[in-house]
DSSP file (Angstrom, degrees, kcal/mol; ACC not computed):
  #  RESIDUE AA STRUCTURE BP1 BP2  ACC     N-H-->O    O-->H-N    N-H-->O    O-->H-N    TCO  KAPPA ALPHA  PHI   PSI    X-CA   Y-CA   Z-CA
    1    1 A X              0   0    0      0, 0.0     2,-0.6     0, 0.0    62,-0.0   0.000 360.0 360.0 360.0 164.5  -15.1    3.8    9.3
    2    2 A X        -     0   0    0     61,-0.2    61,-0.1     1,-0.1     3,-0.1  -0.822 360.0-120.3-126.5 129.0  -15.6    7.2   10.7
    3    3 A X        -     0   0    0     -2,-0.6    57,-0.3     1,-0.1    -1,-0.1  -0.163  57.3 -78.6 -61.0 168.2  -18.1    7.9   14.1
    4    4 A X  S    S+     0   0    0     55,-0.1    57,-0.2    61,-0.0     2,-0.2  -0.488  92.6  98.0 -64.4 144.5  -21.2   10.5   12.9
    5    5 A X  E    S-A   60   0A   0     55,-1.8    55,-1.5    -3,-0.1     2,-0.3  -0.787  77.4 -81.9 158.2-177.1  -19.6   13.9   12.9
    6    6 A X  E     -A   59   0A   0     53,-0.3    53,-0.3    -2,-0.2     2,-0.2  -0.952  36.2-163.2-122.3 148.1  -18.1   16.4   11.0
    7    7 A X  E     -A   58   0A   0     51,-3.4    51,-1.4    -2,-0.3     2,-0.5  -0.865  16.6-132.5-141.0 153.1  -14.4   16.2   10.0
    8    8 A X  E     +A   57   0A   0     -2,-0.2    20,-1.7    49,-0.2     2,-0.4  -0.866  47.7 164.7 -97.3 120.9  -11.6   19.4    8.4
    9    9 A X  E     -AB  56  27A   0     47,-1.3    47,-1.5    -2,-0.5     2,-0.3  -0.915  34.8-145.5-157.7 146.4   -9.9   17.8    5.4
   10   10 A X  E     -AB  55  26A   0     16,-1.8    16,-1.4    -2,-0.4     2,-0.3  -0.813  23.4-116.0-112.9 149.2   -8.0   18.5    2.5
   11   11 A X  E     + B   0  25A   0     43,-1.8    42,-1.7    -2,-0.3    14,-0.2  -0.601  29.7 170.8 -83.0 148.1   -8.1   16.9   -0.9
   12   12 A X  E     +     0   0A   0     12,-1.2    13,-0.2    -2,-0.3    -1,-0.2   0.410  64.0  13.1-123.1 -46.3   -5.2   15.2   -2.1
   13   13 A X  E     - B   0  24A   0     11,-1.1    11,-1.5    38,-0.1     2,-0.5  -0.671  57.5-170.3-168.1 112.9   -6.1   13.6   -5.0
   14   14 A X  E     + B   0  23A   0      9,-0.2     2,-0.3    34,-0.1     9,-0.2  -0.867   6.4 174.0 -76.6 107.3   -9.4   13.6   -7.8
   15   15 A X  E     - B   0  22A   0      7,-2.0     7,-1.7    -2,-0.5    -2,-0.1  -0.896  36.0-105.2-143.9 156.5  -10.2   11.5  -10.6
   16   16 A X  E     - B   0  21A   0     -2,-0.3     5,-0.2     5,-0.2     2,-0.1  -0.187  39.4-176.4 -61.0 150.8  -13.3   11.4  -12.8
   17   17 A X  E >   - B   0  20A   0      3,-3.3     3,-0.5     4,-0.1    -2,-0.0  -0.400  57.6 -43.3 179.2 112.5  -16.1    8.4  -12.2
   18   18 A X  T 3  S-     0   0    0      1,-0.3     3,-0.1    -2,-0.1    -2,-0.0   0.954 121.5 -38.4  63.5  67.5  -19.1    7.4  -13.8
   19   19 A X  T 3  S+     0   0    0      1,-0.2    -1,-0.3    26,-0.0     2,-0.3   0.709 131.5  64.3  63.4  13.4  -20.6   11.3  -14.3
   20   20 A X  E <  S-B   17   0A   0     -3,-0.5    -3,-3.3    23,-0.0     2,-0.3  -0.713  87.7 -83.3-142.9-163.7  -19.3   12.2  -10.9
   21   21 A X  E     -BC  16  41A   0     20,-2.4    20,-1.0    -2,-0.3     2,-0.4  -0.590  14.9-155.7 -92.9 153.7  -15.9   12.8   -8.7
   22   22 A X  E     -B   15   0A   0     -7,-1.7    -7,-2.0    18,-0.3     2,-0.5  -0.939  21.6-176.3  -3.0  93.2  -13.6   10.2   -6.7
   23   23 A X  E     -B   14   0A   0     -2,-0.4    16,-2.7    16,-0.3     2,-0.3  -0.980  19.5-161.4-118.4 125.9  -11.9   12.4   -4.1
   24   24 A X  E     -BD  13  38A   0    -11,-1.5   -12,-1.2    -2,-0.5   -11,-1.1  -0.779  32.0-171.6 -85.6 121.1   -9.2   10.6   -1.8
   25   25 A X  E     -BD  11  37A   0     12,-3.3    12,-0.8    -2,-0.3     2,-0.5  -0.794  23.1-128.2-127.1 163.6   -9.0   13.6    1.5
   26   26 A X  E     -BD  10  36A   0    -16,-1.4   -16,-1.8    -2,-0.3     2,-0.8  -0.970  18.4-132.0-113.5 106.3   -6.9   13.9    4.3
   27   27 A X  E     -B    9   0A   0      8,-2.0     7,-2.3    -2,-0.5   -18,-0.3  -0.746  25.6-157.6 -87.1 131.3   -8.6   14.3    7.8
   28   28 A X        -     0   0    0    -20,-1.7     2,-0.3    -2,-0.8    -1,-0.1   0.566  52.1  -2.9 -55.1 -30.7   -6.8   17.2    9.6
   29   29 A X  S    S+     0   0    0    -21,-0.3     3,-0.5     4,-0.0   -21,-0.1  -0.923  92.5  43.7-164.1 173.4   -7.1   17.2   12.8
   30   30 A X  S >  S-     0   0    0     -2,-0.3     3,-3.0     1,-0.2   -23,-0.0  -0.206 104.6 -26.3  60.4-166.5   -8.7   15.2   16.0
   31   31 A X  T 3  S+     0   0    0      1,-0.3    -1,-0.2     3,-0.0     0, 0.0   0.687 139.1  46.6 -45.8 -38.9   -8.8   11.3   16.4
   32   32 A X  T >  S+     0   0    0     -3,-0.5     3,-0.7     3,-0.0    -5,-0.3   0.205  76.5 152.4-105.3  21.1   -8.7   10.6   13.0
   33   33 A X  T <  S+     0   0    0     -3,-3.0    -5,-0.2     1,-0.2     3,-0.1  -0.248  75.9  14.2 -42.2 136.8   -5.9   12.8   11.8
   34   34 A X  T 3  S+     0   0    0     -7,-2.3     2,-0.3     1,-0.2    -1,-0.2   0.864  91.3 141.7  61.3  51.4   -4.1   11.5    8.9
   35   35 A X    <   -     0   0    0     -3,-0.7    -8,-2.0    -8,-0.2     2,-0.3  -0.507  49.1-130.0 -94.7 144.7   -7.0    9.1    8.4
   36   36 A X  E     -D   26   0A   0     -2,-0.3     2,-0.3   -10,-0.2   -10,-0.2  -0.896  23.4-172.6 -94.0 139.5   -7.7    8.6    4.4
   37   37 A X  E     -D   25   0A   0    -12,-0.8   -12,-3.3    -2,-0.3     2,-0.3  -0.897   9.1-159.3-130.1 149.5  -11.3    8.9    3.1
   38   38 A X  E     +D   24   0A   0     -2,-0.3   -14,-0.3   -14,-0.2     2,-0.2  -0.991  20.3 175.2-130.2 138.6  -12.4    8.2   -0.5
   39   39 A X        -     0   0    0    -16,-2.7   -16,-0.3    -2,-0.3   -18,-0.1  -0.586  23.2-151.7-143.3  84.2  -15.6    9.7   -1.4
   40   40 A X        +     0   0    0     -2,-0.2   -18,-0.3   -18,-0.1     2,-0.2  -0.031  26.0 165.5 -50.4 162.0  -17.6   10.0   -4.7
   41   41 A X  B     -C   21   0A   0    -20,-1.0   -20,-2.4     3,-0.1     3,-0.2  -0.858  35.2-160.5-160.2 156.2  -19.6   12.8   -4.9
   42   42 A X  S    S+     0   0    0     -2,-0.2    -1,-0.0   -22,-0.2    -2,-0.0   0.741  74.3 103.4-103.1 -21.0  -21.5   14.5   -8.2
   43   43 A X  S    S+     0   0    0      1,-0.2     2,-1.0    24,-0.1    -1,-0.1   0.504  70.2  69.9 -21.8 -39.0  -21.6   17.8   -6.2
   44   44 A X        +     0   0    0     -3,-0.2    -1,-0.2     2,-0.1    -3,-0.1  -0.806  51.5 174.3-100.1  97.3  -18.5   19.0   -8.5
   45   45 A X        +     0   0    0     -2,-1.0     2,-0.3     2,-0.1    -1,-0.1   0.007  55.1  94.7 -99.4  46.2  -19.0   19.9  -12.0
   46   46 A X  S    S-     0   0    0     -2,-0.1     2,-0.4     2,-0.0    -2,-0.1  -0.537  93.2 -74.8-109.5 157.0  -15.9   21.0  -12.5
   47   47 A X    >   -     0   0    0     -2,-0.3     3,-1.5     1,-0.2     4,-0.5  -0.823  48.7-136.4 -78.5 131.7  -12.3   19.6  -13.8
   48   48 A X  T 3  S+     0   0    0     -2,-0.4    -1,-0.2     1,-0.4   -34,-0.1   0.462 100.7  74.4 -75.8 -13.4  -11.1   17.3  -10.7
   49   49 A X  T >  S+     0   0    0      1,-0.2     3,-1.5     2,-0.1    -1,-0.4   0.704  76.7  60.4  -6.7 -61.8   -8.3   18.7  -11.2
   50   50 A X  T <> S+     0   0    0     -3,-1.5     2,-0.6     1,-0.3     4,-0.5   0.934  97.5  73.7 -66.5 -39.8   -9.1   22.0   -9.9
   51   51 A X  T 34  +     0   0    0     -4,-0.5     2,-0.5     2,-0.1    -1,-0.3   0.180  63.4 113.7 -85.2  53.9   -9.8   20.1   -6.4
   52   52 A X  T <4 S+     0   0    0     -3,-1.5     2,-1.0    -2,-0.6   -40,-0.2  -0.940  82.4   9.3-112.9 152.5   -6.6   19.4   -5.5
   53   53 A X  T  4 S+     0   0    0    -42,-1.7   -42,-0.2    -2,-0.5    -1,-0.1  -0.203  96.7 130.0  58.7 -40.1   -5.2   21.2   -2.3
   54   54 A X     <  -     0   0    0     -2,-1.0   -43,-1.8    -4,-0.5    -1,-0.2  -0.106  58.3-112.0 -42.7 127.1   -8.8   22.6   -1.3
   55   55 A X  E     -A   10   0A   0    -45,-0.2    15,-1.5    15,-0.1     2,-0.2  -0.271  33.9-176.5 -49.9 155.6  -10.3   22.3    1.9
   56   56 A X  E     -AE   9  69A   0    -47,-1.5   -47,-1.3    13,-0.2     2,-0.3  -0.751  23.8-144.4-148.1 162.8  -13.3   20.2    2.7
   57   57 A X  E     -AE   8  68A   0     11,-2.4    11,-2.6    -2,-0.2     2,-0.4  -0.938  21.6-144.7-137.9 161.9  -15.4   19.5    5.5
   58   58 A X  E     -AE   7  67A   0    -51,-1.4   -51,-3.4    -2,-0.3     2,-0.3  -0.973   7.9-161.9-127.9 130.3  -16.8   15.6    5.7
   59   59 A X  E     -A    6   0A   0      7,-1.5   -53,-0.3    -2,-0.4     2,-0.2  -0.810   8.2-175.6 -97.2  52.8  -20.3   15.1    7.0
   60   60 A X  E     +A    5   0A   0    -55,-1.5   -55,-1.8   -57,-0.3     2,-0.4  -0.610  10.2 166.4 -86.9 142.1  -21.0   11.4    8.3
   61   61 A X  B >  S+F   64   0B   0      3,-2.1     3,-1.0    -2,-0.2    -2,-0.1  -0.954  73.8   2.4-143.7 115.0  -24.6   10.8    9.4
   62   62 A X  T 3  S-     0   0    0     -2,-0.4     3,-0.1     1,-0.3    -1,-0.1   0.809 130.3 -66.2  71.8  37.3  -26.0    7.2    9.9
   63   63 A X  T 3  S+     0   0    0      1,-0.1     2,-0.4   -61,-0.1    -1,-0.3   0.521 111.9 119.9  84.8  -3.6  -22.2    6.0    9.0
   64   64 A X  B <   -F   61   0B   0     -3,-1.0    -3,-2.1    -5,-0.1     2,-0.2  -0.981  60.8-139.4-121.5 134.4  -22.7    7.3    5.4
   65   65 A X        -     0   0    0     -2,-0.4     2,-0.4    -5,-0.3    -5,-0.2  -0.528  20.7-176.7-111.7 135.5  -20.1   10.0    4.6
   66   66 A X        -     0   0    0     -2,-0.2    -7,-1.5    -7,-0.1     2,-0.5  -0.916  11.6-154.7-126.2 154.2  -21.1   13.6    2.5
   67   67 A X  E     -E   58   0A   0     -2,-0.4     2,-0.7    -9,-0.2    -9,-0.2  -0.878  11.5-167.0-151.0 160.2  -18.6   16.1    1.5
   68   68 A X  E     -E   57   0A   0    -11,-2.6   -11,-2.4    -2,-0.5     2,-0.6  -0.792  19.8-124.8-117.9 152.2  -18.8   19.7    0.8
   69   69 A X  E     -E   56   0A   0     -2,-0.7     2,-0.7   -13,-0.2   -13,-0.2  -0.804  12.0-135.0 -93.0 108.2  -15.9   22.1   -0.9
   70   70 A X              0   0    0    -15,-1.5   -15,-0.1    -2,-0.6   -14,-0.0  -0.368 360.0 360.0 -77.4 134.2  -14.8   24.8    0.3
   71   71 A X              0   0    0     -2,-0.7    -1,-0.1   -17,-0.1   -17,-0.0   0.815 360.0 360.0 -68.5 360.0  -14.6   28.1   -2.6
């Protein structure tokens, strides 16, 4: 599990789930480099496709993990 903070990661791999996303990320850099996170998110209405290789940033607050796309 990942301390509160905000984390540089790139996606790796996307699959559809249950009206939303399943994005498997790569954290880049700091303690948890090379750490895997799996993250649902509905935030992407989009083919999941399309997020593969994009950067990210991962949000956790009160242990519970967010993530945003970068365009």
């Amino acid at each position: 599990m990942l301390d509160d903070g905000t984390y540089d990661a790139l996606v790796f791999d996307a699959d559809d789930a249950d009206g939303g996303v399943t994005v498997e990320l790569t954290i880049l850099s700091g303690e948890h480099k090379g750490a895997v996170v799996s993250v649902s998110t509905d935030s992407w209405p989009g083919d999941p496709i399309e997020l593969l290789g994009i950067p990210a940033t991962i949000t956790v607050s009160d242990g519970r993990p967010s993530v945003s796309f970068e365009p």
